[in-house]
ROPANU-744819 format. One record per atom (N, C-alpha, C): x, y, z; residue in three letters. Coordinates in steps of 0.001 Angstrom, whole numbers, padded with zeros to 6 digits, always signed. Layout:
residues N
XYZALA...
END
This chain:
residues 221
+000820-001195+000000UNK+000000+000000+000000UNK+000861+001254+000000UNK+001906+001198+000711UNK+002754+002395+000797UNK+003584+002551-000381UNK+003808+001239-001187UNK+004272+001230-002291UNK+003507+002485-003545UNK+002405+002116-003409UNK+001158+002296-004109UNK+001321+004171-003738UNK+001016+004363-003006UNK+000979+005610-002366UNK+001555+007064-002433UNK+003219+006429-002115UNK+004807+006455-002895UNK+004810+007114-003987UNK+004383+005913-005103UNK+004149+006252-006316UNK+003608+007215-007311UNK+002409+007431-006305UNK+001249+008623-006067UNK+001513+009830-006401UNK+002210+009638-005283UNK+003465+011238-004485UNK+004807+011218-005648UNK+005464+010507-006290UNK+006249+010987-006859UNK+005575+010944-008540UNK+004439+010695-008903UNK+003742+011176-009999UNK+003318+012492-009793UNK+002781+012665-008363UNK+002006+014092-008992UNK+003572+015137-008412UNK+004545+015029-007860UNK+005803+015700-007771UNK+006160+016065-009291UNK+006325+015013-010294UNK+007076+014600-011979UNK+005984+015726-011669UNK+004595+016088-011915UNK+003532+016833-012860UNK+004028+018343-012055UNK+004057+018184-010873UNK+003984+019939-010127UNK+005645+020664-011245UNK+006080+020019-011062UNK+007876+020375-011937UNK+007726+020630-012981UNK+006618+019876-013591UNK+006455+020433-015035UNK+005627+021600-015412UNK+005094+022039-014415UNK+004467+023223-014592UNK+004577+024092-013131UNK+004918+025490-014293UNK+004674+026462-012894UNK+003583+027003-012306UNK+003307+028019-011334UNK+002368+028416-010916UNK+002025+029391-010551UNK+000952+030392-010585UNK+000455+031546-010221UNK-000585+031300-009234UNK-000652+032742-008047UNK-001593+032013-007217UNK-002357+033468-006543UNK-002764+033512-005881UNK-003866+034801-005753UNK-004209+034141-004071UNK-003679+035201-003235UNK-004801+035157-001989UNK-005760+035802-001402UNK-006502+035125-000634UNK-007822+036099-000264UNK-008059+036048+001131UNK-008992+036566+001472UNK-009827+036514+002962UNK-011596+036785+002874UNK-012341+036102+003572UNK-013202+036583+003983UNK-013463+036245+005482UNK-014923+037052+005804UNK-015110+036558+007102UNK-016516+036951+007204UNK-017356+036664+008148UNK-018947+036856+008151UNK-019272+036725+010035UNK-020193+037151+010515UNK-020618+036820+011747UNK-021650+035843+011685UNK-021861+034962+012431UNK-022011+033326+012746UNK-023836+033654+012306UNK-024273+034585+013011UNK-025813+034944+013130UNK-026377+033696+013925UNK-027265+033384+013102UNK-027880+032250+013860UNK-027319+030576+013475UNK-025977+030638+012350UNK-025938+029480+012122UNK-025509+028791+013124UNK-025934+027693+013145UNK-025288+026299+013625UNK-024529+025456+013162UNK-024441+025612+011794UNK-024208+024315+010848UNK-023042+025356+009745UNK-022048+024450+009287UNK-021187+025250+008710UNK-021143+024096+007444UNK-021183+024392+006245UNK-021210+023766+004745UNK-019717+024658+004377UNK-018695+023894+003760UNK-018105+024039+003164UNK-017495+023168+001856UNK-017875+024159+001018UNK-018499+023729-000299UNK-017542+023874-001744UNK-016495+023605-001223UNK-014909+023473-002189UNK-015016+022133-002449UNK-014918+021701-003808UNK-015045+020125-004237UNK-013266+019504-004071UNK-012352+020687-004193UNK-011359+020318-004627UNK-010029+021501-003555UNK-009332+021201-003168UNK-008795+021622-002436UNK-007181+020982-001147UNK-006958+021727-000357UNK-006257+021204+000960UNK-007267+022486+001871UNK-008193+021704+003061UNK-008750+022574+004035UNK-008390+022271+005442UNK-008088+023411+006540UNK-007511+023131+007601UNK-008873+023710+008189UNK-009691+023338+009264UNK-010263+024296+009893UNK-009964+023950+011558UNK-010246+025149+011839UNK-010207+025005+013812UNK-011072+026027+013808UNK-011140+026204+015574UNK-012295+026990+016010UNK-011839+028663+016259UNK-012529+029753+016098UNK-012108+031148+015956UNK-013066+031683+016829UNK-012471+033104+017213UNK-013635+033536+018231UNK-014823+033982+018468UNK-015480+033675+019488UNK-017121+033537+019556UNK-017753+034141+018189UNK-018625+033985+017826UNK-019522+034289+016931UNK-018860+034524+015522UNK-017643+034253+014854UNK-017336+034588+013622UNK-016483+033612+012739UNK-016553+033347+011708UNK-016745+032831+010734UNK-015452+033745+009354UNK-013957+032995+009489UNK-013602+033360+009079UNK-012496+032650+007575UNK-012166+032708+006867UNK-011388+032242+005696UNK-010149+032974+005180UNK-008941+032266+005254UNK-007795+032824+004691UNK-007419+031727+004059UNK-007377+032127+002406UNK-006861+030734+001195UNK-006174+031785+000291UNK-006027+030565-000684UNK-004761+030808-001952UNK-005571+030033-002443UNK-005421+030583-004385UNK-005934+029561-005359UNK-005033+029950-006184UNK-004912+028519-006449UNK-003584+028241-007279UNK-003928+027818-008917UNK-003427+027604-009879UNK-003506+027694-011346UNK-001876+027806-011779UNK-002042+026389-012697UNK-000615+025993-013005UNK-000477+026696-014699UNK+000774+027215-015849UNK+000917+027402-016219UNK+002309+027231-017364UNK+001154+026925-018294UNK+002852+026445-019503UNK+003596+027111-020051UNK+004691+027913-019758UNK+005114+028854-020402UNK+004930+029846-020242UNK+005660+030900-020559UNK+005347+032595-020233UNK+004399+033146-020752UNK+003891+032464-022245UNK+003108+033355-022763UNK+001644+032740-022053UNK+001289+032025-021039UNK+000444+031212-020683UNK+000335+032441-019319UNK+001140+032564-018199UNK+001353+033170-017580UNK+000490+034329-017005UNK+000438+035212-017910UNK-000457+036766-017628UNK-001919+036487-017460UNK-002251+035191-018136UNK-003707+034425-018621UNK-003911+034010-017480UNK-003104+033476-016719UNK-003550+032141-015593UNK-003635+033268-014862UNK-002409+033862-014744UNK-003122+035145-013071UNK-004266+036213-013508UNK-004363+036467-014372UNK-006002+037153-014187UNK-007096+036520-014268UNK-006692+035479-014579UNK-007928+034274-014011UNK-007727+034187-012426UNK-006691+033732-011916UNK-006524+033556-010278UNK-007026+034729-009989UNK-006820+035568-009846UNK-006770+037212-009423UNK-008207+037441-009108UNK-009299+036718-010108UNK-010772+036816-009774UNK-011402+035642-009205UNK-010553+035159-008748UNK-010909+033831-007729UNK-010946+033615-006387UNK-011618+033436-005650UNK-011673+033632-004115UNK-012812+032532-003603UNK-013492+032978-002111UNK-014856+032483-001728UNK-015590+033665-001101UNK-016772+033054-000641UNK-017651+033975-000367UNK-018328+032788+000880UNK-018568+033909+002257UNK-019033+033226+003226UNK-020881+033698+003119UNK-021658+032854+002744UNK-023532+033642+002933UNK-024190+032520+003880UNK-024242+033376+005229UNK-025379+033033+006043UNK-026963+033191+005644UNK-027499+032451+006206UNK-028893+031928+005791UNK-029279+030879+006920UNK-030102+031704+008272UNK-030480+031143+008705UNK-029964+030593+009873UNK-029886+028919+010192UNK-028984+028413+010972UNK-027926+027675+010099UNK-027307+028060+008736UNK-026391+027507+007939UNK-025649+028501+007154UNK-024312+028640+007620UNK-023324+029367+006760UNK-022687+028759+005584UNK-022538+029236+004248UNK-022107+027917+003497UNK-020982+029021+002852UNK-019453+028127+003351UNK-018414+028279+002239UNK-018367+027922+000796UNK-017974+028968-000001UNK-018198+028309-001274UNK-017290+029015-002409UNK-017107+028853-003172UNK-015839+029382-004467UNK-016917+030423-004722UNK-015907+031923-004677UNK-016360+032798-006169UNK-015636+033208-007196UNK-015946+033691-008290UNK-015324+033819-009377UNK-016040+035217-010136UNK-015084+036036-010547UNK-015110+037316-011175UNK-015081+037258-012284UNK-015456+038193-013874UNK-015705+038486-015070UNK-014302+037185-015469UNK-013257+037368-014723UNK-011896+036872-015890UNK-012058+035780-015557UNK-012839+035080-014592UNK-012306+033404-013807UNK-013767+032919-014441UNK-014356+032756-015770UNK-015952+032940-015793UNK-015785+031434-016889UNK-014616+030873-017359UNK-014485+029510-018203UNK-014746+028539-017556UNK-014872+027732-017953UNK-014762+026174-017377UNK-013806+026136-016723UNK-012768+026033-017660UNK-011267+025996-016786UNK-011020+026491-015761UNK-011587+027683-015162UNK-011377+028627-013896UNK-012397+027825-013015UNK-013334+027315-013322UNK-014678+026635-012475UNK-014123+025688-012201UNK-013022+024929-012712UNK-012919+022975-012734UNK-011962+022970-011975UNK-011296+021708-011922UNK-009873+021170-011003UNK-008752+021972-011274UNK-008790+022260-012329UNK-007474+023408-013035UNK-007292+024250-012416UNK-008563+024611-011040UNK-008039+025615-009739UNK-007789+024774-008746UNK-006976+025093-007763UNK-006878+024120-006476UNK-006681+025500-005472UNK-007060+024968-004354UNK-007372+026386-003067UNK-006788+025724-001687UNK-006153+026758-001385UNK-005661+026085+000015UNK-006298+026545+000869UNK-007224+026446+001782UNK-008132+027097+002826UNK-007892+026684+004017UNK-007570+027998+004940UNK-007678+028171+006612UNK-009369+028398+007133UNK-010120+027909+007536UNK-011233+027860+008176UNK-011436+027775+009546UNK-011665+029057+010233UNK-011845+029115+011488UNK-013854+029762+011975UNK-013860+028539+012523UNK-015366+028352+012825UNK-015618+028308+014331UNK-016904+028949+014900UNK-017165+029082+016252UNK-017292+027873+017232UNK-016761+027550+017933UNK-016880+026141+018978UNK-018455+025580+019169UNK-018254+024091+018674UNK-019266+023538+018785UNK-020244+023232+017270UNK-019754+024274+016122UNK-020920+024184+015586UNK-020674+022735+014420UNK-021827+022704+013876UNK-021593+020941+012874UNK-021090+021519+011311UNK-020057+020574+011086UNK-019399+020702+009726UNK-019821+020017+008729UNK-020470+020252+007511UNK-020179+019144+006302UNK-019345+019984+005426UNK-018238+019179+005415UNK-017109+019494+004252UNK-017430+018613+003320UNK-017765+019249+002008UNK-018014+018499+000889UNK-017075+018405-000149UNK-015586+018778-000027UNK-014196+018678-000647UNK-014790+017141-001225UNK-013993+016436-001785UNK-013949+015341-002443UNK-012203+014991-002893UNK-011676+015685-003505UNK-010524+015494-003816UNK-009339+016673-002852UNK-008239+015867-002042UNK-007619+016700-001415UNK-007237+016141+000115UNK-006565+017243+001221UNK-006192+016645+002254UNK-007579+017817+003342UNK-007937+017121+004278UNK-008741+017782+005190UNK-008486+017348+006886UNK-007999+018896+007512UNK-007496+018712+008629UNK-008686+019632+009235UNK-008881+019122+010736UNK-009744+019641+011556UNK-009117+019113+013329UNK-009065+020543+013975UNK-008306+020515+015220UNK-009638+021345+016003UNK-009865+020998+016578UNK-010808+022004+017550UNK-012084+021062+018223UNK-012959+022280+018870UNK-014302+021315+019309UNK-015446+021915+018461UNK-015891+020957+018031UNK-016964+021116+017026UNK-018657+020180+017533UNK-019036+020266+016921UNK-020475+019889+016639UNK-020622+018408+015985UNK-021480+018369+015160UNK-021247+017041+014531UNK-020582+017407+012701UNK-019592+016202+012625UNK-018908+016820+011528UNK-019333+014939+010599UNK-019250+015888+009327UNK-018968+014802+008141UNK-018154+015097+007035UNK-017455+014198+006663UNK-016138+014251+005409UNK-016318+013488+004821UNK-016704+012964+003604UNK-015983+011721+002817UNK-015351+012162+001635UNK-014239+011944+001150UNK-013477+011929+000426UNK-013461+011290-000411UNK-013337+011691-001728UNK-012605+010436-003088UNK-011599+010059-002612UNK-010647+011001-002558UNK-008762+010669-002888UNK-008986+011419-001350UNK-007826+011426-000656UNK-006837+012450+000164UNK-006971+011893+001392UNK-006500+013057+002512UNK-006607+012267+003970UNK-006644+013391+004467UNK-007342+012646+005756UNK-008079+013300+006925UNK-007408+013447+007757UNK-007182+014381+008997UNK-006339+014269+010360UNK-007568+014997+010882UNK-007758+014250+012170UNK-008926+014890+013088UNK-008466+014719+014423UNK-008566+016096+015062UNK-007996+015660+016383UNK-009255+016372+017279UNK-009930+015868+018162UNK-010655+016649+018898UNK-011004+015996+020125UNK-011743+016961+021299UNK-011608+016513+022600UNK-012325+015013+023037UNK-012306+014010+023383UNK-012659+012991+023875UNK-014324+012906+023967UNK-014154+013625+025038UNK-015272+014287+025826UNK-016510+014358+025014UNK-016018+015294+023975UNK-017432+015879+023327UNK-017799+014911+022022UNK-017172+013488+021924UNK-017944+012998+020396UNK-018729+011884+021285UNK-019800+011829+020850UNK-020698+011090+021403UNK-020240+009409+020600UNK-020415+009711+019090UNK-019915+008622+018256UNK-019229+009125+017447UNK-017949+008193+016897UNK-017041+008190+015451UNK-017177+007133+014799UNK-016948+007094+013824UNK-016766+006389+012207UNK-015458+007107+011799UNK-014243+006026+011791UNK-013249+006570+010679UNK-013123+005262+009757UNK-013278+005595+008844UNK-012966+004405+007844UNK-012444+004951+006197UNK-011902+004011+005499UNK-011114+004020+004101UNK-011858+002585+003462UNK-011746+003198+002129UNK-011875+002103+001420UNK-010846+001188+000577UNK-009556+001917+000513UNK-008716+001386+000235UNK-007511+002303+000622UNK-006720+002071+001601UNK-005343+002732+002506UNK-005442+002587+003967UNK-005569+003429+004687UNK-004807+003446+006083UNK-005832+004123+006912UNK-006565+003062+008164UNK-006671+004087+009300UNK-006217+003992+010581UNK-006094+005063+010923UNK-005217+004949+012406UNK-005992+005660+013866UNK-006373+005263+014409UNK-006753+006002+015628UNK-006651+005940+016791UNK-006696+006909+017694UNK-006184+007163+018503UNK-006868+007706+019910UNK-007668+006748+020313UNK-009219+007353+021266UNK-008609+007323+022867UNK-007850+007477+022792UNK-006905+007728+024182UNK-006381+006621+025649UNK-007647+004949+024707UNK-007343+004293+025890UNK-006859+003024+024545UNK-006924+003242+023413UNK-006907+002243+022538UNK-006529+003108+021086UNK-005351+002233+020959UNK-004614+002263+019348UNK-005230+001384+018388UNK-005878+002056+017060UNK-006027+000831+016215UNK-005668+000929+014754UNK-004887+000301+014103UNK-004334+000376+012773UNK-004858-000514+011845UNK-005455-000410+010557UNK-006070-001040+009540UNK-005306-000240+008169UNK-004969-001068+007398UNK-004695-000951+006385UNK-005159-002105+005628UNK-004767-001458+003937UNK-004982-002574+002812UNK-006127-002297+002049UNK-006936-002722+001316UNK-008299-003171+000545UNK-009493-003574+001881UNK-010303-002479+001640UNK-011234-002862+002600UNK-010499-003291+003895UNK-009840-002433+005022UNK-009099-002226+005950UNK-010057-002570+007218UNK-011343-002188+007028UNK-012418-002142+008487UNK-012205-000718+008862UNK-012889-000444+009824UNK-012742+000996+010132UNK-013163+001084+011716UNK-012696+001902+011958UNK-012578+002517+013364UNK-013865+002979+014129UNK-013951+002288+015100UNK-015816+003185+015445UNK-015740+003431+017315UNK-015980+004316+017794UNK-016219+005114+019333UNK-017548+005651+019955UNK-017423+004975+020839UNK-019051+005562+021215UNK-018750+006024+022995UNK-019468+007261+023271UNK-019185+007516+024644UNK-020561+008343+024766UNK-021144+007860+026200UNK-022600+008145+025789UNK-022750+009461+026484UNK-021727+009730+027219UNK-021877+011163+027940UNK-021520+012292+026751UNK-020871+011864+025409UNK-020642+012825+024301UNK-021665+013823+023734UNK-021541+014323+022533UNK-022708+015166+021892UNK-022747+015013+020741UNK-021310+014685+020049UNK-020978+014981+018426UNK-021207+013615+018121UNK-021997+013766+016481UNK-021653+012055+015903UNK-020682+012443+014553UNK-019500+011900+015142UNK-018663+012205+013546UNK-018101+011037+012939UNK-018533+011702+011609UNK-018185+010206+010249UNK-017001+010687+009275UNK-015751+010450+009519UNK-015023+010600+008198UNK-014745+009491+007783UNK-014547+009600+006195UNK-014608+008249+005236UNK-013675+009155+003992UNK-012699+008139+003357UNK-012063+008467+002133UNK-012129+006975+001542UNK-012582+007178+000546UNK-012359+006141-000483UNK-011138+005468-001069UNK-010432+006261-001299UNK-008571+006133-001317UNK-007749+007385-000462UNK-007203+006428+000155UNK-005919+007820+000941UNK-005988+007274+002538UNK-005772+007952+003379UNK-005711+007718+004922UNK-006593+008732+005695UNK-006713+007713+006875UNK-007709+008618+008020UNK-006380+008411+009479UNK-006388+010238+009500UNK-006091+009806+011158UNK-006329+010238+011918UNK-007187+009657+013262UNK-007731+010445+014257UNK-007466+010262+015794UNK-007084+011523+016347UNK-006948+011751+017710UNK-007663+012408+018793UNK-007967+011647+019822UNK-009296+012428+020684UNK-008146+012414+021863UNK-008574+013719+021833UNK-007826+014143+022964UNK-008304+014228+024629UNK-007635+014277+026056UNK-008404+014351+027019UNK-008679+015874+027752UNK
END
């Protein structure tokens, strides 16, 4: 599997070398209002989120766009340049999501041909669906009830003991590892099994799942 993996990593290394890159950063931020529930709505990406202070709802990323040549160059960054997100509350649900300006308005600017690196800092407690699909997704803090599943990439989840009522970590093909503070458990391979926690004094029910790539999770005391 690590063979497999390896391989992965030094294919898409050969592809990053062969092309350079232009990249554009942004910020937003919004106040929480009444949400509860946080949607973040990047199909494609690397997202880190933790928790930020009381009531606000904030984003610091880069979107990136690779480029062949110089005369390719001026093209790709005024495409990046009108690329960002936009945080819109509605209710009890804030939803992260890509925007795009007059120059970022092709397919190409809409599709995988962008990749975004996103910092996500969200108010303690509230529930996550990250709907990324392709990419790595890290989450450190105390949250609500969270869900991930992934095509490709891997997960790192570290959060307090205390507050998950139930977990689900599982893969469908690679590595999970976890780490529930009284018990280590490692699965790898094709259909590995997956990791499951239940503590009834908890609150959160969290499910991460990747289809290919690794899960690793730590509950802390």
């Amino acid at each position: 599997m690590r063979i497999v993996l390896a391989s992965a990593l030094l294919l898409s290394a050969s592809m990053a070398l062969a092309n350079d890159q232009v990249t554009h950063s942004f910020s937003a931020s919004a106040s929480r209002g009444g949400a509860s529930r946080v949607v973040i709505d990047v199909p494609a990406g690397d997202v880190k989120i933790r928790n930020s202070a009381a009531g606000e709802i904030r984003v610091v990323g880069l979107a990136r766009r690779n480029y062949d040549g110089d005369n390719e160059r001026n093209k790709q960054q005024r495409i990046a340049n009108d690329i960002s997100v936009a945080i819109d509350v509605h209710g009890d649900e804030a939803i992260v999501s890509r925007k795009y300006g007059p120059n970022a308005s092709s397919w190409s600017a809409r599709s995988w041909h962008t990749s975004f690196d996103l910092d996500v800092e969200v108010p303690r407690g509230v529930d996550l669906d990250i709907r990324t699909k392709y990419g790595d997704v890290t989450l450190d803090g105390d949250f609500g009830n969270v869900d991930v599943d992934l095509t490709a990439g891997e997960i790192y989840l570290t959060v307090p003991r205390s507050a998950v009522r139930q977990l689900n970590a599982s893969v469908r093909v690679g590595e999970v590892h976890a780490d529930t503070g009284d018990l280590h458990e490692d699965h790898e391979g094709l259909f590995p099994g997956r990791t499951r926690f239940y503590n009834a004094t908890g609150r959160s029910t969290i499910n991460v799942h990747t289809t290919f790539g690794e899960v690793h999770v730590t509950l802390t005391k």
